[in-house]
SERO-4910 file (N, C-alpha, C, O; in steps of 0.05 Angstrom, whole numbers):
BEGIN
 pado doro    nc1    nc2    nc3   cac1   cac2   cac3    cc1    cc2    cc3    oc1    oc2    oc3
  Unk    A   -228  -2505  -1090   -249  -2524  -1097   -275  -2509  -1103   -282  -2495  -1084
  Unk    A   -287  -2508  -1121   -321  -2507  -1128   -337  -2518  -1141   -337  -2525  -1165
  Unk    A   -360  -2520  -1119   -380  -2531  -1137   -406  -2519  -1146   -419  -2502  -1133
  Unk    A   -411  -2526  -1163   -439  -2513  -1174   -458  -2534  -1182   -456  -2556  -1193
  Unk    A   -484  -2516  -1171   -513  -2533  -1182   -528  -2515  -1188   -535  -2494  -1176
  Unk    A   -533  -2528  -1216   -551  -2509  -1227   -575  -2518  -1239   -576  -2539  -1253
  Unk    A   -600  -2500  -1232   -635  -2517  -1254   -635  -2497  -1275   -623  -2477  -1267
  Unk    A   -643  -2495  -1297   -655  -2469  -1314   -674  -2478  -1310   -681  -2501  -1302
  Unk    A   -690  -2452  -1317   -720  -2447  -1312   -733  -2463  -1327   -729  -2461  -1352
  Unk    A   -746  -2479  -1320   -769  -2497  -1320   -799  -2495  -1310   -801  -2477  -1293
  Unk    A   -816  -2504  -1313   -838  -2509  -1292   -840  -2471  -1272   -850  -2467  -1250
  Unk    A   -830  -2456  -1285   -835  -2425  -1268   -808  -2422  -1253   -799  -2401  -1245
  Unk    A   -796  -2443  -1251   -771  -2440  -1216   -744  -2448  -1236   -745  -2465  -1255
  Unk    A   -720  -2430  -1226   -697  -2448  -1229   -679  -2434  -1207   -688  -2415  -1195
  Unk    A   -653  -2446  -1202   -643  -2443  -1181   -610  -2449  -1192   -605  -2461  -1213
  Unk    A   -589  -2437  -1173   -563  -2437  -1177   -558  -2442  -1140   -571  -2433  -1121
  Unk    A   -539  -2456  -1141   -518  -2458  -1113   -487  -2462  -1118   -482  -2483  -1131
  Unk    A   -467  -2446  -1111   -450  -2442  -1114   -437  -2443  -1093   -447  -2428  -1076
  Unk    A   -405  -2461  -1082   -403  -2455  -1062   -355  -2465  -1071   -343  -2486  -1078
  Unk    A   -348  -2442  -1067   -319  -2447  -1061   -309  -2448  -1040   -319  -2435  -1021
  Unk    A   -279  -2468  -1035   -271  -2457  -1012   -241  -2468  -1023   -235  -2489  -1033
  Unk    A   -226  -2446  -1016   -202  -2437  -1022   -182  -2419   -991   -190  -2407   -971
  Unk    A   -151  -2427  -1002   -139  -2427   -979   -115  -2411   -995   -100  -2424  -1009
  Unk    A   -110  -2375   -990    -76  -2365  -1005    -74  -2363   -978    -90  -2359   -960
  Unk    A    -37  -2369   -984    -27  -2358   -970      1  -2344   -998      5  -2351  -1021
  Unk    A     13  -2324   -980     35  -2313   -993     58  -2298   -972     56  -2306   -949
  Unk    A     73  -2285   -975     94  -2273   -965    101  -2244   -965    123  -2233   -963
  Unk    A     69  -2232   -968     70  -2205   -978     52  -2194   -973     32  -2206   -981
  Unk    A     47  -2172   -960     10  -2157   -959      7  -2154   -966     22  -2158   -985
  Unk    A    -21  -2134   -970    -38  -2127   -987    -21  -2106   -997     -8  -2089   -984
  Unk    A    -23  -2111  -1023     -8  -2085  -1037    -21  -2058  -1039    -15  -2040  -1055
  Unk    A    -39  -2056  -1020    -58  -2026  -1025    -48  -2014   -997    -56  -1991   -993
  Unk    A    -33  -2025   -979    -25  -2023   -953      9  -2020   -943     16  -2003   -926
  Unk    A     22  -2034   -952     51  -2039   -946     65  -2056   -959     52  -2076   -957
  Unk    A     84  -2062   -973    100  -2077   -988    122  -2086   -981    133  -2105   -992
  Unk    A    135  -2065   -952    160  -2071   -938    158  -2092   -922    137  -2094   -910
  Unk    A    176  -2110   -918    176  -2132   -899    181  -2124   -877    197  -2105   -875
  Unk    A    169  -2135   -853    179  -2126   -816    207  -2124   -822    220  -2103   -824
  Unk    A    215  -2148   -824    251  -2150   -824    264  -2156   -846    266  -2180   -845
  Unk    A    277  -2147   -868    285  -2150   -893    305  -2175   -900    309  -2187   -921
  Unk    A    316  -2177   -867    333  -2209   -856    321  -2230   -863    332  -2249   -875
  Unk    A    299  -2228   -856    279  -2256   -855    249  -2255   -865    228  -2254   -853
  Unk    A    256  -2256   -895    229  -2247   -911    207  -2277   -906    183  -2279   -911
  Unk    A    224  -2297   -894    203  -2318   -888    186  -2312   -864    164  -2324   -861
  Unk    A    193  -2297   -847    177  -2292   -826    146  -2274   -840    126  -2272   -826
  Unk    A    148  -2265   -864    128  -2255   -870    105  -2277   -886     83  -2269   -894
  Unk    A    110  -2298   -889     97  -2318   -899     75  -2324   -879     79  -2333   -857
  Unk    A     46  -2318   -890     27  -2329   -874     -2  -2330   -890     -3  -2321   -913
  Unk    A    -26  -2341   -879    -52  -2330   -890    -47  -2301   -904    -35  -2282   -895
  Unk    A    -62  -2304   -931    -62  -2273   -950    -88  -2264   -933   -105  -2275   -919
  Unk    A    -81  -2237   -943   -104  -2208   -936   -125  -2213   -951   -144  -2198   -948
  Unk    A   -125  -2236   -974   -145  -2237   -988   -147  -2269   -987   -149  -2279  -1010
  Unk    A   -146  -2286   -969   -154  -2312   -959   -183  -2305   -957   -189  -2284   -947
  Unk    A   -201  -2322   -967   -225  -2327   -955   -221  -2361   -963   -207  -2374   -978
  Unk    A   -237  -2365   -949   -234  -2396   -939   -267  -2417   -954   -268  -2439   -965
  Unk    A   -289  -2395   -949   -308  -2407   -951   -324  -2381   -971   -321  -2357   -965
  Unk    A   -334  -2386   -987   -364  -2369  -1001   -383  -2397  -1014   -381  -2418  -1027
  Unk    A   -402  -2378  -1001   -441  -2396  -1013   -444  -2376  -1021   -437  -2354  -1012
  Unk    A   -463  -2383  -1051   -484  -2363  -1063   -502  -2378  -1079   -499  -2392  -1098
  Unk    A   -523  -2370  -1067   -549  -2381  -1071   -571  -2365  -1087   -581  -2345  -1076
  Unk    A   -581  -2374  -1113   -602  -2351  -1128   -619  -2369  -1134   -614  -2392  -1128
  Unk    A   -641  -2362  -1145   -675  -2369  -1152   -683  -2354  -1156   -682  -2333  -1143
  Unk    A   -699  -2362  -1184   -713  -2342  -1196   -740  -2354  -1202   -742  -2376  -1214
  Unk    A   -759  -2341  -1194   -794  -2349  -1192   -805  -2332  -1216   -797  -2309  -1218
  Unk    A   -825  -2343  -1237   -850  -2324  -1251   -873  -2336  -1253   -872  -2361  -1257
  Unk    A   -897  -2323  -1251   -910  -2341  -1246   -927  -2335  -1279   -927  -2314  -1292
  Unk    A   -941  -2363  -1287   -959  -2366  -1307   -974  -2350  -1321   -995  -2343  -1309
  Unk    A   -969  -2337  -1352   -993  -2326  -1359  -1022  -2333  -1358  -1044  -2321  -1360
  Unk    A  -1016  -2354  -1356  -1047  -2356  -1351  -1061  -2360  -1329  -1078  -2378  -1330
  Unk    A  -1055  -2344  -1304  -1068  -2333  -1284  -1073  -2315  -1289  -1063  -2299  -1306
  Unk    A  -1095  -2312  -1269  -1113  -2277  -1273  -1097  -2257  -1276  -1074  -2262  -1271
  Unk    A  -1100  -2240  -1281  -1094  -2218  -1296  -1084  -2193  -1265  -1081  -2168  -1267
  Unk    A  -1081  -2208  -1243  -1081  -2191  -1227  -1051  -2204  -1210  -1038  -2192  -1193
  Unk    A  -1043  -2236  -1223  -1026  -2246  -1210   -989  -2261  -1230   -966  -2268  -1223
  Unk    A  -1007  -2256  -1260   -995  -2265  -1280   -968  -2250  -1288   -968  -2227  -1281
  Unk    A   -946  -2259  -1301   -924  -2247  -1306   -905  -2229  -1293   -892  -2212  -1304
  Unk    A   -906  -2236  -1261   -883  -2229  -1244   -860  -2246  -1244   -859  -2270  -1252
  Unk    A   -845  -2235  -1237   -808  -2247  -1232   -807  -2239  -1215   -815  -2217  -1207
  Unk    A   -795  -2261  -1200   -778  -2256  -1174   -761  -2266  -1171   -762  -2291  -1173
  Unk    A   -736  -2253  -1165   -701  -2254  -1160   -699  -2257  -1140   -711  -2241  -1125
  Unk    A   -683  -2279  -1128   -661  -2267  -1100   -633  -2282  -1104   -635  -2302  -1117
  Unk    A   -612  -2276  -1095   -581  -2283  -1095   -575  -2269  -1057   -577  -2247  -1046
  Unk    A   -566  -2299  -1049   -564  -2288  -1024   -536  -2294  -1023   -529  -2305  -1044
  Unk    A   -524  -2292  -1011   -477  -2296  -1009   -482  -2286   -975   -492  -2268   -962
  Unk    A   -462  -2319   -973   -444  -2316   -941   -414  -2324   -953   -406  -2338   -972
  Unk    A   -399  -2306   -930   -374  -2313   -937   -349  -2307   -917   -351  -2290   -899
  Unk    A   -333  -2317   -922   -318  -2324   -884   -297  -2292   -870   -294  -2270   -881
  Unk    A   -294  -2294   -864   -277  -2265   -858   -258  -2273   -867   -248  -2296   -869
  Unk    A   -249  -2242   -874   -211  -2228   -885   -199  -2236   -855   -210  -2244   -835
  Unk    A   -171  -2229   -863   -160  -2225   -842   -139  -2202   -844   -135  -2193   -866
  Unk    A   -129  -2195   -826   -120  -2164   -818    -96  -2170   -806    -94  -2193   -799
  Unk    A    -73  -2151   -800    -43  -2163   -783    -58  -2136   -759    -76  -2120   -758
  Unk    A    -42  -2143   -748    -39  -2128   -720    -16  -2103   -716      6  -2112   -709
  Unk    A    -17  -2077   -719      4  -2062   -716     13  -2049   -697      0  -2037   -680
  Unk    A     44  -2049   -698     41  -2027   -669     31  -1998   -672     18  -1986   -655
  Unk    A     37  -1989   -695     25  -1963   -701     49  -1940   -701     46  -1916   -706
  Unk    A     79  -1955   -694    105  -1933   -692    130  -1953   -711    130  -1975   -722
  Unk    A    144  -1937   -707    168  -1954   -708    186  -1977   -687    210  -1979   -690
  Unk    A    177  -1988   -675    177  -2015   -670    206  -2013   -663    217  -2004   -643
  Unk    A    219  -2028   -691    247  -2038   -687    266  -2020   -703    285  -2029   -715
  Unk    A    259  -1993   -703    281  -1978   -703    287  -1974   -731    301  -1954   -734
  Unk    A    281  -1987   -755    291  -1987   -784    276  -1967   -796    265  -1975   -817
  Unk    A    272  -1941   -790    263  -1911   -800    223  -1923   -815    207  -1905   -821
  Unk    A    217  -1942   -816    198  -1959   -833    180  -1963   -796    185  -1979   -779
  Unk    A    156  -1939   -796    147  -1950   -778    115  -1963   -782     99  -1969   -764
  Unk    A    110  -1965   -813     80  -1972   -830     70  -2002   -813     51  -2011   -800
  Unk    A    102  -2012   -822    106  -2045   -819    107  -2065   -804    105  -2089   -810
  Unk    A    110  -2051   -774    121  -2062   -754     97  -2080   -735     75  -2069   -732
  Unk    A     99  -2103   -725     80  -2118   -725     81  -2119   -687    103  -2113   -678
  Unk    A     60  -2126   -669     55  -2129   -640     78  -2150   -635     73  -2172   -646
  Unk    A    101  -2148   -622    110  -2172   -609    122  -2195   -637    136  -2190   -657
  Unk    A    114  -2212   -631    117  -2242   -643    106  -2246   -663    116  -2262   -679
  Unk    A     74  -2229   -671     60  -2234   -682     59  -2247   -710     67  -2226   -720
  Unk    A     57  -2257   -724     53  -2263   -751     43  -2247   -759     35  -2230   -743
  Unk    A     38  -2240   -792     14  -2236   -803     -8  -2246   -805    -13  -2270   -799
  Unk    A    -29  -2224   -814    -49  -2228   -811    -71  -2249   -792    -88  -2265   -800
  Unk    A    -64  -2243   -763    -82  -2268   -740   -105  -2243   -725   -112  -2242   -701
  Unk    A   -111  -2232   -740   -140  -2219   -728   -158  -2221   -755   -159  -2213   -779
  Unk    A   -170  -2233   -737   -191  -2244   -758   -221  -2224   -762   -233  -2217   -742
  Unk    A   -227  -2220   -783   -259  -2203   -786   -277  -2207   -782   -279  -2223   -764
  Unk    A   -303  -2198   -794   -322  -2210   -796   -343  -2230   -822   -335  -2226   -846
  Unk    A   -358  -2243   -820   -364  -2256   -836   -373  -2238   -871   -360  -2217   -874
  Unk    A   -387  -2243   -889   -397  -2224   -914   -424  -2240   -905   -426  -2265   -903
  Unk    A   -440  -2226   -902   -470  -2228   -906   -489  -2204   -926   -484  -2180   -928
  Unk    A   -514  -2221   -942   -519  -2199   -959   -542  -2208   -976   -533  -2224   -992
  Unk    A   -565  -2204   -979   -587  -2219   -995   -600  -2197  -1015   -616  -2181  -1006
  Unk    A   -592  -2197  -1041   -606  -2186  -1062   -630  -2194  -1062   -637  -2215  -1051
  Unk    A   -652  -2170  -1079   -677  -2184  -1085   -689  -2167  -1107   -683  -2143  -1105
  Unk    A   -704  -2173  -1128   -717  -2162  -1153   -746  -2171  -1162   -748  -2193  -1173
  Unk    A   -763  -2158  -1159   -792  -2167  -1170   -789  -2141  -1190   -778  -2119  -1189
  Unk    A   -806  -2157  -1212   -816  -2152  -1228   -840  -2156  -1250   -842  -2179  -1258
  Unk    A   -856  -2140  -1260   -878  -2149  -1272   -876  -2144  -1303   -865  -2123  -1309
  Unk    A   -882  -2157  -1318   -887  -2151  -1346   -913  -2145  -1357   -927  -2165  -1357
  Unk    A   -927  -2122  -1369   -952  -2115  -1387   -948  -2112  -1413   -938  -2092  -1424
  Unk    A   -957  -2135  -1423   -958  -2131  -1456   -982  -2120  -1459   -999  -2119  -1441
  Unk    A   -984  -2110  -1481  -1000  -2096  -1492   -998  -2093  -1536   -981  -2082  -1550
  Unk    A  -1015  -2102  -1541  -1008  -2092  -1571   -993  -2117  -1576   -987  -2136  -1561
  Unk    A   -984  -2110  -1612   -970  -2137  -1617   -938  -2125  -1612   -929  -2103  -1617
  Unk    A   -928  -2144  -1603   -886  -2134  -1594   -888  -2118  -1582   -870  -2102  -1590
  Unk    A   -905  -2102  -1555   -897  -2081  -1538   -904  -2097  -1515   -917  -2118  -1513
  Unk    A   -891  -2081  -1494   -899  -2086  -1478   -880  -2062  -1451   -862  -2046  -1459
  Unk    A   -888  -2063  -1421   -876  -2045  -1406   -867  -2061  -1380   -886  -2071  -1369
  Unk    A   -839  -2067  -1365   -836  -2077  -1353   -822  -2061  -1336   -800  -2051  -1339
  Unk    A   -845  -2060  -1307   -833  -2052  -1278   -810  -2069  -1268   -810  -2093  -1271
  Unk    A   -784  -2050  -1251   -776  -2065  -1244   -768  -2057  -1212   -754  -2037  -1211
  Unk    A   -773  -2067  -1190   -761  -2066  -1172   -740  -2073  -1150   -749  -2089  -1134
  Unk    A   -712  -2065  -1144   -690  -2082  -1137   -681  -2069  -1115   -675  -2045  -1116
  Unk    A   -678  -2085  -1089   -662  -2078  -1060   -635  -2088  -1070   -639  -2101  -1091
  Unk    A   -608  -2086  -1062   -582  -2095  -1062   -582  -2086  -1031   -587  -2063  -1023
  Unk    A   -574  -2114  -1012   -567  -2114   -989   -594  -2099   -975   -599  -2076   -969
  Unk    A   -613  -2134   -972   -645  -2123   -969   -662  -2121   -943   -684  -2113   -936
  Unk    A   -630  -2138   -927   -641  -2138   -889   -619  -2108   -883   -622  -2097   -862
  Unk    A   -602  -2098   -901   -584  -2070   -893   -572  -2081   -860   -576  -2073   -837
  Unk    A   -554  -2102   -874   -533  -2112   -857   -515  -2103   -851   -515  -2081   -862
  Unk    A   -497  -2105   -839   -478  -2085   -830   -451  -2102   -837   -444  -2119   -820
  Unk    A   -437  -2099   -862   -414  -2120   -864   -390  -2101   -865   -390  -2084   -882
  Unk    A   -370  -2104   -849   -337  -2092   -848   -326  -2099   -871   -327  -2120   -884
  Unk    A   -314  -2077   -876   -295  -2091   -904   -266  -2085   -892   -247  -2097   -902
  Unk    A   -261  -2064   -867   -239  -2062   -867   -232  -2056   -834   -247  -2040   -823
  Unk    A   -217  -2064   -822   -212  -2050   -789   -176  -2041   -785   -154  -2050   -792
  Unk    A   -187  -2020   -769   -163  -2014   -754   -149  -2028   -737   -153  -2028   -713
  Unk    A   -132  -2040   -749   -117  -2052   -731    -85  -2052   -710    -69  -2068   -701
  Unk    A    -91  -2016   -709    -61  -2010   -694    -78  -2015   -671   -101  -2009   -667
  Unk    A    -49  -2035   -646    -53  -2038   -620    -42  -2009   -607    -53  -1996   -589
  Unk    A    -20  -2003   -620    -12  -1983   -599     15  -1992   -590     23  -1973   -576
  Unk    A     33  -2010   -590     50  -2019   -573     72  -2038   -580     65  -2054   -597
  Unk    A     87  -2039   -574    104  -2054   -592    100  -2084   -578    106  -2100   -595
  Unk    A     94  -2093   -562     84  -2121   -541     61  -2118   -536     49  -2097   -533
  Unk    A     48  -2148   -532     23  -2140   -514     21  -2140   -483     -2  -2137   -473
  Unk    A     46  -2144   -466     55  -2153   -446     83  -2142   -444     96  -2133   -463
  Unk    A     91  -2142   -424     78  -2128   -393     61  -2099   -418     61  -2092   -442
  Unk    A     51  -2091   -391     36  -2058   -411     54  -2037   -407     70  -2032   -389
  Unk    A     47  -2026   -431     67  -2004   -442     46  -1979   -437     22  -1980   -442
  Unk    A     57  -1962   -428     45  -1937   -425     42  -1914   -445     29  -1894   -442
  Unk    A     56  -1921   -464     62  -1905   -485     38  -1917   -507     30  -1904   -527
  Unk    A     27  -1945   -499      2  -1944   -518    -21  -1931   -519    -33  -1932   -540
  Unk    A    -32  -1917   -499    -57  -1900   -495    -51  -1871   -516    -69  -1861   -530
  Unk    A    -17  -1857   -512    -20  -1847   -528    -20  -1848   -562    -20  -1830   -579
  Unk    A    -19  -1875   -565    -11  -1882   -591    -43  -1881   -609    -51  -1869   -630
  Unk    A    -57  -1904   -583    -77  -1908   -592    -93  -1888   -592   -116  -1897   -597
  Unk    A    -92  -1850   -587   -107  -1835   -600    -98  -1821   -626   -108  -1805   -642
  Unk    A    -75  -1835   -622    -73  -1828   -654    -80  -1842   -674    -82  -1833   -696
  Unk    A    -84  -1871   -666    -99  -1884   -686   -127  -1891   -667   -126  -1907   -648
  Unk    A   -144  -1879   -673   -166  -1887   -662   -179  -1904   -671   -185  -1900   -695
  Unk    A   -193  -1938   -657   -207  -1953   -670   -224  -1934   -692   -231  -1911   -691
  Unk    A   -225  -1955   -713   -244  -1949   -731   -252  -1971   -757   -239  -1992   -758
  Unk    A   -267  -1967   -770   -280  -1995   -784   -289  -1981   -815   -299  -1958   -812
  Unk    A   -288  -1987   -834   -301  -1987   -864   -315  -1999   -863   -308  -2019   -851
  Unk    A   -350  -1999   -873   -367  -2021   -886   -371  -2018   -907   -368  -1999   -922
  Unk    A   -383  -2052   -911   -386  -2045   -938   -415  -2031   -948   -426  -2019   -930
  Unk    A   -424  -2030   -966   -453  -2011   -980   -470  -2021   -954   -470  -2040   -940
  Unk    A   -483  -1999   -956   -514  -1999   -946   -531  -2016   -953   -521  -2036   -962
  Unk    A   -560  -2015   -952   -577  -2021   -966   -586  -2000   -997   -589  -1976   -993
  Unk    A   -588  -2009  -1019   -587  -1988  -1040   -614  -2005  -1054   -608  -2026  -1065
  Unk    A   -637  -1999  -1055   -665  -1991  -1075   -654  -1980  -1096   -636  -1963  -1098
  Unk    A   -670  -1995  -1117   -678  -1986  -1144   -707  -1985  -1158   -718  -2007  -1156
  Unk    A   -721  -1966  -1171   -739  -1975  -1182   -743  -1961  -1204   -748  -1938  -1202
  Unk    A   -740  -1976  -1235   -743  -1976  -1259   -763  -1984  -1278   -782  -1995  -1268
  Unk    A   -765  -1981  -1303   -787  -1990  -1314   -780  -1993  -1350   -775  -1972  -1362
  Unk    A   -779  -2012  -1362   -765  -2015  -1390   -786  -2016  -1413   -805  -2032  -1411
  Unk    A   -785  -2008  -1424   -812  -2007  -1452   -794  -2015  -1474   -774  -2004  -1482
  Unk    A   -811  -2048  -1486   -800  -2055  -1512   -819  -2054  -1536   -843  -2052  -1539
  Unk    A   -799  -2057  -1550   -826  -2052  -1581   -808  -2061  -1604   -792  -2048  -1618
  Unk    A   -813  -2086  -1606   -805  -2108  -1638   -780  -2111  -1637   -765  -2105  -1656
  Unk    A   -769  -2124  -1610   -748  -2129  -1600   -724  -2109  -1592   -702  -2114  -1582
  Unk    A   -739  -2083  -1600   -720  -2061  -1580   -736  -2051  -1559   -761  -2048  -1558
  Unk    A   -712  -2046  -1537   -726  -2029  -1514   -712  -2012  -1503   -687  -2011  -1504
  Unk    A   -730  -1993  -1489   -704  -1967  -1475   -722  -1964  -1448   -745  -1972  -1443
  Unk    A   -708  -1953  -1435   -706  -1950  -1403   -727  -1926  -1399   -729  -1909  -1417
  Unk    A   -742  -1923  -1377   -756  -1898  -1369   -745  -1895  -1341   -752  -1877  -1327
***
């Protein structure tokens, strides 16, 4: 399902809201990860939430300029922002060995487990762009531009380790401590916070970058 609302710029302001929410499921992981099934017997046991389920995304933009004909100290800025929330991935749970014995130890899942039931974290992330325009002359003019991508430098996972260590989670297995230094927790994020600052010079409908 999505919906969208959208203003064009009018009156200085326009605005976009965007919001889907969508539900895969499939019978197969992520193909950047494993392709073999736990058990080749019972390829339905691999049917569950996809690795690329998200459930919910909002994205929200507005764009502000204000009037040439204010003073000359406040006239012809832009201002951008596009902010996006969006629900967590989900991840399977591994033992981290060969499990059940079939030489395939990538695949092998904690116990009972289904796919993918550890769930991530949310996508948080707010772009932002000011900019000013100086004309000058007839068809020139010079436009600053300045842009954050990811402007609070949030901290969003894109990916987690998810070997337990063990073929059960119950009773405890002693052989998971050593497992689990072989896979040691660990986490991917996504970008940083990344600044830009540019400046574009046009002249009779062409322009090039400084």
């Amino acid at each position: 399902m999505l919906i969208n609302v959208n203003k064009r710029l009018s009156h200085h302001f326009s605005y976009g809201i965007s919001y889907t929410w969508s539900k895969t499921i499939d019978d197969g992981p992520n193909p950047s990860f494993v392709l073999i099934p736990q058990d080749s017997q019972n390829f339905r046991a691999e049917r569950a939430l996809s690795s690329d389920d998200v459930r919910n995304r909002l994205v929200v933009n507005g764009t502000v300029t204000t009037p040439k004909e204010w003073n000359m100290f406040a006239r012809d800025y832009q201002l951008g922002l596009i902010a996006t929330i969006q629900s967590p991935m989900r991840f399977t749970k591994f033992a981290g060995f060969d499990a059940n014995g079939d030489i395939f130890g990538n695949n092998d899942r904690v116990g009972i487990e289904p796919r993918n039931t550890f769930i991530g974290d949310n996508f948080r992330s707010v772009d932002f762009r000011l900019g000013r325009s100086f004309p000058f002359k007839e068809r020139r003019s010079l436009e600053v531009l300045a842009e954050a991508f990811n402007l609070f430098n949030t901290t969003n996972i894109r990916f987690f380790n998810t070997v337990y260590g063990a073929s059960d989670f119950c009773p405890f297995d002693p052989t998971a401590s050593a497992a689990r230094r072989r896979h040691p927790p660990s986490v991917r994020a996504r970008q940083t916070r990344i600044t830009d600052l540019h400046a574009r010079f046009s002249t009779r409908g062409r322009f090039s970058w400084l």
